[in-house]
DSSP file (Angstrom, degrees, kcal/mol; ACC not computed):
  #  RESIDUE AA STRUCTURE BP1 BP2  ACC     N-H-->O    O-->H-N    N-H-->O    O-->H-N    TCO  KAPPA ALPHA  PHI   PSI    X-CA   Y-CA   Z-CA
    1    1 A X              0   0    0      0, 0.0     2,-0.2     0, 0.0     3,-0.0   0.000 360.0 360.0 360.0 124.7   31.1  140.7  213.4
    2    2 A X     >  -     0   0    0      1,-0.1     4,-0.8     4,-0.0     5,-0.1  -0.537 360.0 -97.6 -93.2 163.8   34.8  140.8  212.7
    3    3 A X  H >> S+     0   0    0      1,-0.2     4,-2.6     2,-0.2     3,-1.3   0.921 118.6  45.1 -18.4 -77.5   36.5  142.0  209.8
    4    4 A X  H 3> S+     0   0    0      1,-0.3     4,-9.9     2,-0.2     5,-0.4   0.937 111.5  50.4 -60.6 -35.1   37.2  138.5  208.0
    5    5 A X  H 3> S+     0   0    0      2,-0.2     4,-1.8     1,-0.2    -1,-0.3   0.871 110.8  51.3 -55.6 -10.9   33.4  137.0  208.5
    6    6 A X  H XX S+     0   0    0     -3,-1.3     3,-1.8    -4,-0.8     4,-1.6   0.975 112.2  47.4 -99.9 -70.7   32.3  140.3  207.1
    7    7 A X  H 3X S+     0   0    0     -4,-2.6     4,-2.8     1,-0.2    -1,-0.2   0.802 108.4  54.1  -7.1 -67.8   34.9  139.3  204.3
    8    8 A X  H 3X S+     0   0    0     -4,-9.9     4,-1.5    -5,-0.2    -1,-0.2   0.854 106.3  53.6 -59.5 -28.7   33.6  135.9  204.0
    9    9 A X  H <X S+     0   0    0     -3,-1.8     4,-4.2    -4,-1.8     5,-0.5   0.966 107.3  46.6 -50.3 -65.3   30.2  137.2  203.5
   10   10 A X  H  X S+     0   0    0     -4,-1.6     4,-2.9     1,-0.2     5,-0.2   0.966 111.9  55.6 -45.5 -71.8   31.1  139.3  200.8
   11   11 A X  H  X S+     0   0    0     -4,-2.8     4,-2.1     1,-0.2    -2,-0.2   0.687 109.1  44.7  18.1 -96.6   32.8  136.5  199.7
   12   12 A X  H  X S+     0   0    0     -4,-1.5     4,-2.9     2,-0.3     5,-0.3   0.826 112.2  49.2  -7.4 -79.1   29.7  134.3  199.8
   13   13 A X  H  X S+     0   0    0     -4,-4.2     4,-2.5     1,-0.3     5,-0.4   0.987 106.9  56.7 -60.2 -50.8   27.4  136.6  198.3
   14   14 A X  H >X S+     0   0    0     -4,-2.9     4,-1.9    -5,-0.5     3,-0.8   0.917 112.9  44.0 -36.6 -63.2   29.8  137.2  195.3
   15   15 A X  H 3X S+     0   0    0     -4,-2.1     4,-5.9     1,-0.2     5,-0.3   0.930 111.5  48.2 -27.2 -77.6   29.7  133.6  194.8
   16   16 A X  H 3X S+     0   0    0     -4,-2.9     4,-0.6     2,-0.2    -1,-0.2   0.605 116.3  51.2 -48.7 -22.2   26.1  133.1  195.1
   17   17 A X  H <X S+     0   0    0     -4,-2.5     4,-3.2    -3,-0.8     5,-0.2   0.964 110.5  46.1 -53.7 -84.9   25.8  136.3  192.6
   18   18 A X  H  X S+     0   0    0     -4,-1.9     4,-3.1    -5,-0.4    -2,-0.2   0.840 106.5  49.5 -49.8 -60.4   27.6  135.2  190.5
   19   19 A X  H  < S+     0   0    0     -4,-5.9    -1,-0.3    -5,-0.2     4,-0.2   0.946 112.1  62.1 -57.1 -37.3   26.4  131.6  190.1
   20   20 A X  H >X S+     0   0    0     -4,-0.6     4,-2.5    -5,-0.3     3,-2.0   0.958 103.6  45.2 -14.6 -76.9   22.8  133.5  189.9
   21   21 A X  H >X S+     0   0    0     -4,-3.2     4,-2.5     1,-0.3     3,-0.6   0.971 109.5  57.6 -55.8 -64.3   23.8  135.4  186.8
   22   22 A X  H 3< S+     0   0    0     -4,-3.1    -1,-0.3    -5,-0.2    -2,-0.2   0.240 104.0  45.5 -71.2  15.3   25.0  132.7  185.3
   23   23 A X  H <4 S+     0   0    0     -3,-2.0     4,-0.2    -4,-0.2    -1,-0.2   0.412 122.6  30.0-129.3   6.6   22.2  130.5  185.4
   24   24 A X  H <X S+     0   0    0     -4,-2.5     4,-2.0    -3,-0.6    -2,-0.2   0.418  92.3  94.3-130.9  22.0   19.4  132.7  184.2
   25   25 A X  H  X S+     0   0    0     -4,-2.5     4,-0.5     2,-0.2    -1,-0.1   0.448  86.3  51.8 -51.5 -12.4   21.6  134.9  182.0
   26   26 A X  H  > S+     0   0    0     -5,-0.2     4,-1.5     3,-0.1     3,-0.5   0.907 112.2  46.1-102.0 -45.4   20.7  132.6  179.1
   27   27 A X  H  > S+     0   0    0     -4,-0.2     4,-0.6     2,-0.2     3,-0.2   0.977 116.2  52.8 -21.0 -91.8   16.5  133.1  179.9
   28   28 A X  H  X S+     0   0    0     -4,-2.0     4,-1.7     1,-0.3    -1,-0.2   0.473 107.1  40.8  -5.5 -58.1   17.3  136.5  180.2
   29   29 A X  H >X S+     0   0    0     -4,-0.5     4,-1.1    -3,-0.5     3,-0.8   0.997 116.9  52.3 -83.6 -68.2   19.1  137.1  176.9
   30   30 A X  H >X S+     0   0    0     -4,-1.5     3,-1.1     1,-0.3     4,-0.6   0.770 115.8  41.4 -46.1 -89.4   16.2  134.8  174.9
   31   31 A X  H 3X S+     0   0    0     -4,-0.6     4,-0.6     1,-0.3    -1,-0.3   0.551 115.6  53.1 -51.1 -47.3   13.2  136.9  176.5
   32   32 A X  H XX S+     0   0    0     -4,-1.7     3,-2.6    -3,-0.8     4,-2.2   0.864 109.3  46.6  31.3 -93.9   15.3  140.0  175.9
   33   33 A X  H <X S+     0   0    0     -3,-1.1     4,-2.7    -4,-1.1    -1,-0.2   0.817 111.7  52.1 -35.1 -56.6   15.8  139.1  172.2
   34   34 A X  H 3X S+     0   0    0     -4,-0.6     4,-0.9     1,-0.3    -1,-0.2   0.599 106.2  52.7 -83.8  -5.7   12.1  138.3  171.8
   35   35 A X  H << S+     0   0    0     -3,-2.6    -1,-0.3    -4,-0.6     5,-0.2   0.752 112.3  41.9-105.1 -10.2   10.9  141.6  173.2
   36   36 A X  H  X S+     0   0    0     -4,-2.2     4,-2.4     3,-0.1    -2,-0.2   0.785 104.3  64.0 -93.3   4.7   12.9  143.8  171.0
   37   37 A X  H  X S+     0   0    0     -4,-2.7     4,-1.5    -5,-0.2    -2,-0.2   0.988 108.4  39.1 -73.5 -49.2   12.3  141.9  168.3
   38   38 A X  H  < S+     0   0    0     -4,-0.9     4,-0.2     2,-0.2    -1,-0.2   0.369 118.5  53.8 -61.3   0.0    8.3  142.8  168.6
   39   39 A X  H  > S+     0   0    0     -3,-0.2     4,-1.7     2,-0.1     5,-0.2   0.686 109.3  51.3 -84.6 -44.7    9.5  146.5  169.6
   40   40 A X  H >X S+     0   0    0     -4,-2.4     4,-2.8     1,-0.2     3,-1.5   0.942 105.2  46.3 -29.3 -88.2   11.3  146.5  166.7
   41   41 A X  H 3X S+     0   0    0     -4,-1.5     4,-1.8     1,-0.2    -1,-0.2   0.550 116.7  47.7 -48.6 -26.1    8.9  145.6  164.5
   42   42 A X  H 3> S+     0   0    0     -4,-0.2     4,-1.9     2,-0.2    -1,-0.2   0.581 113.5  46.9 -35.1 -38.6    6.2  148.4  166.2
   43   43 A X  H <X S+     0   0    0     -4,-1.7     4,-4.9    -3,-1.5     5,-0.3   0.891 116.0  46.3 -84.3 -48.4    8.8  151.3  166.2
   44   44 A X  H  X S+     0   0    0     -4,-2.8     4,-2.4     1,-0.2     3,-0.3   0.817 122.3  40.8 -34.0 -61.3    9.7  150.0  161.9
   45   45 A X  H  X S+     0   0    0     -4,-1.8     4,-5.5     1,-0.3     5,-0.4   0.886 115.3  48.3 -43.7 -55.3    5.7  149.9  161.3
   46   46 A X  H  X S+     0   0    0     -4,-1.9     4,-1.7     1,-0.2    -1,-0.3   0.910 110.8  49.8 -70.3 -18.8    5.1  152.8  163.2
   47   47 A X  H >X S+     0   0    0     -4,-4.9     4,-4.0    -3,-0.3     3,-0.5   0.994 116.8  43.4 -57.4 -64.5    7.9  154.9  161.4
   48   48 A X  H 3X S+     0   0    0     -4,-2.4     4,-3.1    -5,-0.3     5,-0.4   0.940 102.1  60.0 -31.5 -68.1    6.7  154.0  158.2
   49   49 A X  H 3< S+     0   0    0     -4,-5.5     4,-0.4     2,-0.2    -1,-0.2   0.881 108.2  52.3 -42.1 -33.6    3.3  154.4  158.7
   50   50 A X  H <X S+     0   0    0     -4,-1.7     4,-2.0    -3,-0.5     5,-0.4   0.938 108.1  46.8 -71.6 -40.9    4.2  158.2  159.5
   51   51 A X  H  X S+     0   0    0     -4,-4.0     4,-1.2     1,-0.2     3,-0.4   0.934 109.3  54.5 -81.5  -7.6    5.9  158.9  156.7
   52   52 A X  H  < S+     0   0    0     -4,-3.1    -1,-0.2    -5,-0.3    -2,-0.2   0.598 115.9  39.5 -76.3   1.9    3.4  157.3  154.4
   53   53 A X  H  4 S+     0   0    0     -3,-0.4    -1,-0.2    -4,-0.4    -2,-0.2   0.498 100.0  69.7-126.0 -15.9    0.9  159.2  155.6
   54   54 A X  H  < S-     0   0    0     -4,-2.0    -2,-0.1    -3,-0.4    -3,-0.1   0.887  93.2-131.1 -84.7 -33.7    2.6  162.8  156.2
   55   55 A X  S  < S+     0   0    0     -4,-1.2    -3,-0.1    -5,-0.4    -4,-0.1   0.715  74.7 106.6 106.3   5.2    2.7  163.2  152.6
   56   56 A X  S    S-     0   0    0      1,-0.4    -4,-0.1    -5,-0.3    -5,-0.1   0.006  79.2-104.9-118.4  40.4    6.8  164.4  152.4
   57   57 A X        -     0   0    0     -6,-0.3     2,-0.5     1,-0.1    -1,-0.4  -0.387  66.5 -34.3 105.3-174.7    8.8  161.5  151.0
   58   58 A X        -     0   0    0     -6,-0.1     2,-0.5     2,-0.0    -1,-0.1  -0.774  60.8-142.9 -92.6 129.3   10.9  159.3  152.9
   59   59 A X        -     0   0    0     -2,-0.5    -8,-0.1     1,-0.1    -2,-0.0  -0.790  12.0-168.2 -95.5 140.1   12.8  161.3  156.0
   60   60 A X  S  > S+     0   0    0     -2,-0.5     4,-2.2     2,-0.1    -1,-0.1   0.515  78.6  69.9 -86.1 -28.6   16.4  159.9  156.5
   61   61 A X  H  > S+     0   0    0      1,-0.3     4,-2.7     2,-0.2     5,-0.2   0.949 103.5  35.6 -85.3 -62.7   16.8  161.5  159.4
   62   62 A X  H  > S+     0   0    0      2,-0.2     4,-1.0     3,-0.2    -1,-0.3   0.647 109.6  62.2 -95.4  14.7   14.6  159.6  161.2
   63   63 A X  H  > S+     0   0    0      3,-0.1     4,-3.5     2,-0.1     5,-0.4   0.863 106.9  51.5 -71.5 -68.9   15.4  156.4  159.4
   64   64 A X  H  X S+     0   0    0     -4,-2.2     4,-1.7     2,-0.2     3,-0.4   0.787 108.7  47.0   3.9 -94.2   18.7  157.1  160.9
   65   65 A X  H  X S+     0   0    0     -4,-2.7     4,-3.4     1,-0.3    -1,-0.2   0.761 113.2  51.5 -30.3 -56.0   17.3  157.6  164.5
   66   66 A X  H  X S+     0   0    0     -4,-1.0     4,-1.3    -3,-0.3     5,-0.4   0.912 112.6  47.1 -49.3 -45.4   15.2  154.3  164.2
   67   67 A X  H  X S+     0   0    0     -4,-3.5     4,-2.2    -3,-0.4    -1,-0.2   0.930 113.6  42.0 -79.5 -19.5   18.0  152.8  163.3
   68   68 A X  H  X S+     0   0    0     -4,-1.7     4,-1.3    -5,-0.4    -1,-0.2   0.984 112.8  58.6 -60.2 -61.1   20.4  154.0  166.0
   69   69 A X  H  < S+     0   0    0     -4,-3.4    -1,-0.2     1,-0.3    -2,-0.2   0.478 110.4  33.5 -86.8   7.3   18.0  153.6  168.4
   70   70 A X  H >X S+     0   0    0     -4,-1.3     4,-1.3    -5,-0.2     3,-0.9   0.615 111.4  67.1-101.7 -27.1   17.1  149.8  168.1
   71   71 A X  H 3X S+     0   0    0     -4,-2.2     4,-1.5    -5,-0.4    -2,-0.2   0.641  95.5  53.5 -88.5  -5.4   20.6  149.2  167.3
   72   72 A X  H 3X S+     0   0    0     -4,-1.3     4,-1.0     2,-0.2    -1,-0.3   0.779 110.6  46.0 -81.2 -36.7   21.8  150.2  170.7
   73   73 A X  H <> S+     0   0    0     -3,-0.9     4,-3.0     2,-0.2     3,-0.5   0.962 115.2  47.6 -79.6 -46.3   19.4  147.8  172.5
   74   74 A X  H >X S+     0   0    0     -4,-1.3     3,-1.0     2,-0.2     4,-0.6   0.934 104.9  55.6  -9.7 -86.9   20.3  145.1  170.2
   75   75 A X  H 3X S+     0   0    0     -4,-1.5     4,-0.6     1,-0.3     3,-0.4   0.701 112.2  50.8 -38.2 -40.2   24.1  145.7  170.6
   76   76 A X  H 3< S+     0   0    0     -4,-1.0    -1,-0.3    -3,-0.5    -2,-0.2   0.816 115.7  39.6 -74.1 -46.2   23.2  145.2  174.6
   77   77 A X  H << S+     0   0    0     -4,-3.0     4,-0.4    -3,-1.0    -1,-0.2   0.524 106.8  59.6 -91.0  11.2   21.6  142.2  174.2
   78   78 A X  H  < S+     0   0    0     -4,-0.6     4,-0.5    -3,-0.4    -1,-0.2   0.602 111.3  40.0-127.2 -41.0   23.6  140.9  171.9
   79   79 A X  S  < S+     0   0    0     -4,-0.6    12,-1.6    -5,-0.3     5,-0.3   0.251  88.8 104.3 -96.0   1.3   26.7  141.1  174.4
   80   80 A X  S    S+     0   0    0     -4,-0.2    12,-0.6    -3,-0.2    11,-0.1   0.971 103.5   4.4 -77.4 -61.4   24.3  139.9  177.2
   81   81 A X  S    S+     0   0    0     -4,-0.4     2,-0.2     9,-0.1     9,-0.2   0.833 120.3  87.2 -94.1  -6.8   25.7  136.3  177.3
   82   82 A X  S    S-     0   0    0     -4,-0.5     2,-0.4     7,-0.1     9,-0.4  -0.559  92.7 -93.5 -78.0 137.2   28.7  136.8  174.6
   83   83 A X        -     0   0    0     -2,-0.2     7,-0.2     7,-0.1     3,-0.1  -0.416  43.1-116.5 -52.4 109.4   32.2  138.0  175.6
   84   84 A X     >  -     0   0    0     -2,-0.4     4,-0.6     5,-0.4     2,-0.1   0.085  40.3 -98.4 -29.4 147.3   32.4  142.1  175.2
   85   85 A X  T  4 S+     0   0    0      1,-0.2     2,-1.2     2,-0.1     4,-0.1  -0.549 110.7   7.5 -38.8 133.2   35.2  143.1  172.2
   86   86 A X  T  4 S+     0   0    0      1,-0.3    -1,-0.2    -2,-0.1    -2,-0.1   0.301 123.9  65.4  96.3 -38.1   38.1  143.8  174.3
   87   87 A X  T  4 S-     0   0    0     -2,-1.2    -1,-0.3    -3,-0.1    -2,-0.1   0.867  76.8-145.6-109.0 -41.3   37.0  142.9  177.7
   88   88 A X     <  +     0   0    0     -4,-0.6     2,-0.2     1,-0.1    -5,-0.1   0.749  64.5  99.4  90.7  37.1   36.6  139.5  177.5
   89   89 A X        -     0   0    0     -7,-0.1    -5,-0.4    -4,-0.1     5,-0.1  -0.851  68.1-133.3-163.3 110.5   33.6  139.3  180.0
   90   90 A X     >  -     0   0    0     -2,-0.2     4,-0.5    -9,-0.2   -10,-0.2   0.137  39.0 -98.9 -50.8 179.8   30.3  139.1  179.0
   91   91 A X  T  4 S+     0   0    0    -12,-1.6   -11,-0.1    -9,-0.4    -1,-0.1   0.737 123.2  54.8-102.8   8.6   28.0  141.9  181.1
   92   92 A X  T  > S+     0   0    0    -12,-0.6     4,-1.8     2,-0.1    -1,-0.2   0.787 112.6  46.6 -47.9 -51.8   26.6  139.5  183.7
   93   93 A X  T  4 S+     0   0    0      1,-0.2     4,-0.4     2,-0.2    -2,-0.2   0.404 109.8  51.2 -90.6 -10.1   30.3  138.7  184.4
   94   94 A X  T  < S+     0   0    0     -4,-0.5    -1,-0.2     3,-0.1    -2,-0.1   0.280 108.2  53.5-111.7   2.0   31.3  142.3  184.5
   95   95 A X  T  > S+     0   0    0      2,-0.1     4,-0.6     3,-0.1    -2,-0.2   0.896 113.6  41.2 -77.6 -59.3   28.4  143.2  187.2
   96   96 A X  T  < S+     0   0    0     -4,-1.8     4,-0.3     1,-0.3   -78,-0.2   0.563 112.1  57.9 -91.3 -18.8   29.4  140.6  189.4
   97   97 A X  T  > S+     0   0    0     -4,-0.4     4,-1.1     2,-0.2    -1,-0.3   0.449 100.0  62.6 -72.5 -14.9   33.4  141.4  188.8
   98   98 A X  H  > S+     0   0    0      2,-0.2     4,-1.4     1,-0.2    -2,-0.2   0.808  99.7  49.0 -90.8 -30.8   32.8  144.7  189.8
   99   99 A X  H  X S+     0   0    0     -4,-0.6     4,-1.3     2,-0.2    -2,-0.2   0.834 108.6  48.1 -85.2 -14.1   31.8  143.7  193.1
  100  100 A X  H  > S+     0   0    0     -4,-0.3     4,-2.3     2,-0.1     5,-0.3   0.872 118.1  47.9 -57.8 -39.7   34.7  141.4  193.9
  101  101 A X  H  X S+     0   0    0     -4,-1.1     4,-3.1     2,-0.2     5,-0.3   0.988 113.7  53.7 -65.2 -36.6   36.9  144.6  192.5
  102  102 A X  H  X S+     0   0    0     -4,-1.4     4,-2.4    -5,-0.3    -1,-0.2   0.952 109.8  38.8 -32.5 -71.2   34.7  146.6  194.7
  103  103 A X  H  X S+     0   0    0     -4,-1.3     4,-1.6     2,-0.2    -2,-0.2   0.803 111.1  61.3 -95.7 -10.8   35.2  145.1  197.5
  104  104 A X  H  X S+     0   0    0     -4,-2.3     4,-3.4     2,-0.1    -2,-0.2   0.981 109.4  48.1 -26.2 -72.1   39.1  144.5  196.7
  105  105 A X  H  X S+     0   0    0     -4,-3.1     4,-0.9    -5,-0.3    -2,-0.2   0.681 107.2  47.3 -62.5 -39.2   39.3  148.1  196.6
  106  106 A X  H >X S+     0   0    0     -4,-2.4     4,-2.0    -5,-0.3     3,-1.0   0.996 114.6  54.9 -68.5 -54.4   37.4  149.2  200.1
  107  107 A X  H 3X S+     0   0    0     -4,-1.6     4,-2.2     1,-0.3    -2,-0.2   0.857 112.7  40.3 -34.5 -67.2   39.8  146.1  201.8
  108  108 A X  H 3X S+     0   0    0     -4,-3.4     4,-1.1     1,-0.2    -1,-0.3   0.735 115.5  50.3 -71.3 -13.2   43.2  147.8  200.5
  109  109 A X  H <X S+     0   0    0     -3,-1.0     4,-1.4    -4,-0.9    -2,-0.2   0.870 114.9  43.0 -81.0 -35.7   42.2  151.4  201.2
  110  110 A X  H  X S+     0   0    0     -4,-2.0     4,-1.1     2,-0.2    -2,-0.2   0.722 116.6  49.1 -79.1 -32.1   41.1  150.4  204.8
  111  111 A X  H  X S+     0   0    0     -4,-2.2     4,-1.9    -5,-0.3     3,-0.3   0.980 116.7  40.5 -49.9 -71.2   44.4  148.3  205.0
  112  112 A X  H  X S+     0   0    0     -4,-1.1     4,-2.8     1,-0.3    -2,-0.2   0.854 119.9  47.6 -60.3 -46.7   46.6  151.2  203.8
  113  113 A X  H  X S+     0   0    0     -4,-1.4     4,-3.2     2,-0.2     5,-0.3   0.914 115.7  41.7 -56.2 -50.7   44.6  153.7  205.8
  114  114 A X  H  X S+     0   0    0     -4,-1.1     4,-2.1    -3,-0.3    -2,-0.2   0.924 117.1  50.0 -77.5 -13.7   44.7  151.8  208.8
  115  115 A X  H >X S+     0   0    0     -4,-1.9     4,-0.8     2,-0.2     3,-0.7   0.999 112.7  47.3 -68.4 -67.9   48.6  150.9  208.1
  116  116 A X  H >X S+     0   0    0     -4,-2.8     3,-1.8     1,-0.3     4,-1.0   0.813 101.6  61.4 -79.0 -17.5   49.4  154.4  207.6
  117  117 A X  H 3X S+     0   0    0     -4,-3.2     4,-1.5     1,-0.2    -1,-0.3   0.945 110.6  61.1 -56.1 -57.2   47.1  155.9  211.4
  118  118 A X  H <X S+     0   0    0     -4,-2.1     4,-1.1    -3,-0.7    -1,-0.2   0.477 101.3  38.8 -18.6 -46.9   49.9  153.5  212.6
  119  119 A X  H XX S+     0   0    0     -3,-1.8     3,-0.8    -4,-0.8     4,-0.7   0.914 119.9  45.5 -89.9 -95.9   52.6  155.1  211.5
  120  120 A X  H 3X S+     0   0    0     -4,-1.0     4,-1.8     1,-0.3    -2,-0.2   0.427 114.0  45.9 -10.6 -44.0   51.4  158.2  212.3
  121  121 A X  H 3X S+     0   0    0     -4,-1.5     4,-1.1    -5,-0.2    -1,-0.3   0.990 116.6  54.9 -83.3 -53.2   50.1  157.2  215.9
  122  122 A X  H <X S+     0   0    0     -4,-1.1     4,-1.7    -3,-0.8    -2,-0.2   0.749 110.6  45.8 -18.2 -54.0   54.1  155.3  216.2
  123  123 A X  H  X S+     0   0    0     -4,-0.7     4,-2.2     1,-0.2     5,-0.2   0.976 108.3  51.3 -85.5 -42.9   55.7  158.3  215.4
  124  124 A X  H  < S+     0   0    0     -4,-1.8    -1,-0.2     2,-0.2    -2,-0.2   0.457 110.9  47.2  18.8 -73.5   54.0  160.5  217.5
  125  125 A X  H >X S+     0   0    0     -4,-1.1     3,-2.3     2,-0.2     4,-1.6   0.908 113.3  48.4 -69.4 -74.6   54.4  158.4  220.6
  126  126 A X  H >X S+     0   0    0     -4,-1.7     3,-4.4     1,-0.3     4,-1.6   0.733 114.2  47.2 -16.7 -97.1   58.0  158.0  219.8
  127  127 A X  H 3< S+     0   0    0     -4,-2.2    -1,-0.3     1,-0.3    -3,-0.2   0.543 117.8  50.2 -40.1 -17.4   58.2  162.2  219.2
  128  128 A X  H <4 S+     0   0    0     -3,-2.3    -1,-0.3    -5,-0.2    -2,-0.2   0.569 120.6  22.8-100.3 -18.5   56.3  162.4  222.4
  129  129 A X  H << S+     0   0    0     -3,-4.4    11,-0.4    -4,-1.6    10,-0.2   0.588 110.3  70.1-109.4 -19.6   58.1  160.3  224.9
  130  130 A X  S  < S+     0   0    0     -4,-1.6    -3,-0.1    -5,-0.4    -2,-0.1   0.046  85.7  87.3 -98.7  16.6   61.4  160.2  223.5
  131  131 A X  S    S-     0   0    0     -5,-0.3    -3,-0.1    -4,-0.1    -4,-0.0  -0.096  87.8-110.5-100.7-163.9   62.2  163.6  224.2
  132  132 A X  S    S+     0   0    0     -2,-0.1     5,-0.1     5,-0.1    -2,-0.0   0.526  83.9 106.4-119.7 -13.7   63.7  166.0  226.9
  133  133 A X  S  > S-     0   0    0      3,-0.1     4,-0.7     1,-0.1     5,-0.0   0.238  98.8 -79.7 -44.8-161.7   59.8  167.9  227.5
  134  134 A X  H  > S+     0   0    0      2,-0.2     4,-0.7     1,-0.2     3,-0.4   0.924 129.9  50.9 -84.3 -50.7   57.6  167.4  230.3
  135  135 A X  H  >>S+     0   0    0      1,-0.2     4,-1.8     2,-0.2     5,-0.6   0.845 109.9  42.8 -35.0 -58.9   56.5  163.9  228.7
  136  136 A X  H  45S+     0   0    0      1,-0.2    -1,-0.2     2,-0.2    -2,-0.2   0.724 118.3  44.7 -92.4  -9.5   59.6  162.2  227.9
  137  137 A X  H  <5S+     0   0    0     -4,-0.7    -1,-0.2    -3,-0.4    -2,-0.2   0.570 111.2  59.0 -82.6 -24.8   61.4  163.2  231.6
  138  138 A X  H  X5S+     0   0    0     -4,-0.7     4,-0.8    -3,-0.5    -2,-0.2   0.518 115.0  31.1-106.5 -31.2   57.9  162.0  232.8
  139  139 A X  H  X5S+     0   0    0     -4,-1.8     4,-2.5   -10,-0.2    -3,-0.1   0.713 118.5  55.3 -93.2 -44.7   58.6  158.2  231.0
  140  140 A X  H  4<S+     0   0    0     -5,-0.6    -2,-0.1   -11,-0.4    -3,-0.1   0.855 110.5  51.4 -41.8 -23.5   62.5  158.3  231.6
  141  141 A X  H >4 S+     0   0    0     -4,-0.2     3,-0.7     1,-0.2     4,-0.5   0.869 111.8  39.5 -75.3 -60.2   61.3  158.8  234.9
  142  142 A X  H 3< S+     0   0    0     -4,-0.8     4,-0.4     1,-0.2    -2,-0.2   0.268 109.4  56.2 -63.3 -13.8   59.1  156.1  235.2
  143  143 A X  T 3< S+     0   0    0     -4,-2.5    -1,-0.2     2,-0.1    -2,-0.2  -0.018 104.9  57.2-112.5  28.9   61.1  153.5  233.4
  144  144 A X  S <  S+     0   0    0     -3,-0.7    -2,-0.2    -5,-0.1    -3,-0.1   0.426 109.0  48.5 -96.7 -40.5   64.3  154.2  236.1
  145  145 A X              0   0    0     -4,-0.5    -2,-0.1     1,-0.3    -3,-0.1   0.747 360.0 360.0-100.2 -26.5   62.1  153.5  238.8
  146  146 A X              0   0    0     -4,-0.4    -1,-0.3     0, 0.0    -3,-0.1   0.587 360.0 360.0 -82.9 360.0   60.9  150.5  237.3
């Protein structure tokens, strides 16, 4: 398998990803909604039910928490098929961008890598044949005679 099929694959799958996400990202988000809304209601009940029954008052402190701690799953689902603030890619669309950036990133580091073993190997040869050593009397030698 050469380089570019490999490419095209990645390619491919990105595509196929992508179209994925984006056509049961709206299922998703709905079933989503409808099971923290019935988590929801279970954590509210059960909070309540504790303080009404421990016998000190209403705790703030864990109203607080409850509220924090649905309001983070919310906030997630919330952004599932809607554009983030700021980014301007819902987080289906930022999954699937992260592997084309992904594989952007391996491509030009293995370009640049292999660019600069090039150079390297170039100068090398050059510094190794073009000289007055045992090497470079040893080509000079060989390219008279041809």
């Amino acid at each position: 398998m050469t380089l570019n099929e490999l490419l095209r694959m990645l390619q491919q799958a990105s595509i196929l990803t992508g179209q994925l996400m984006a056509s049961v990202a709206p299922a998703v988000a709905t079933a989503g909604m409808q099971l923290w809304q019935g988590l929801a209601l279970i954590v509210v009940v059960w909070t309540g039910a504790q303080m009404a029954l421990s016998g000190g008052g209403i705790n703030m402190a864990a109203v607080v928490r409850m509220v924090i701690g649905l309001s983070i799953p919310l906030g997630m689902l919330q952004f599932y098929t809607a554009p983030l603030p700021g980014a301007g890619r819902s987080v289906p669309e930022l999954i699937t961008g992260m592997g084309e950036w992904l594989q952007l990133m391996i491509v030009a580091d293995a370009g640049t890598a292999m660019l600069e073993q090039l150079a390297l190997a170039g100068t090398a040869f050059r510094e190794l044949f073009a000289g007055e050593g045992v090497f470079g009397g040893m080509a000079a030698f060989g390219w008279n005679l041809v």
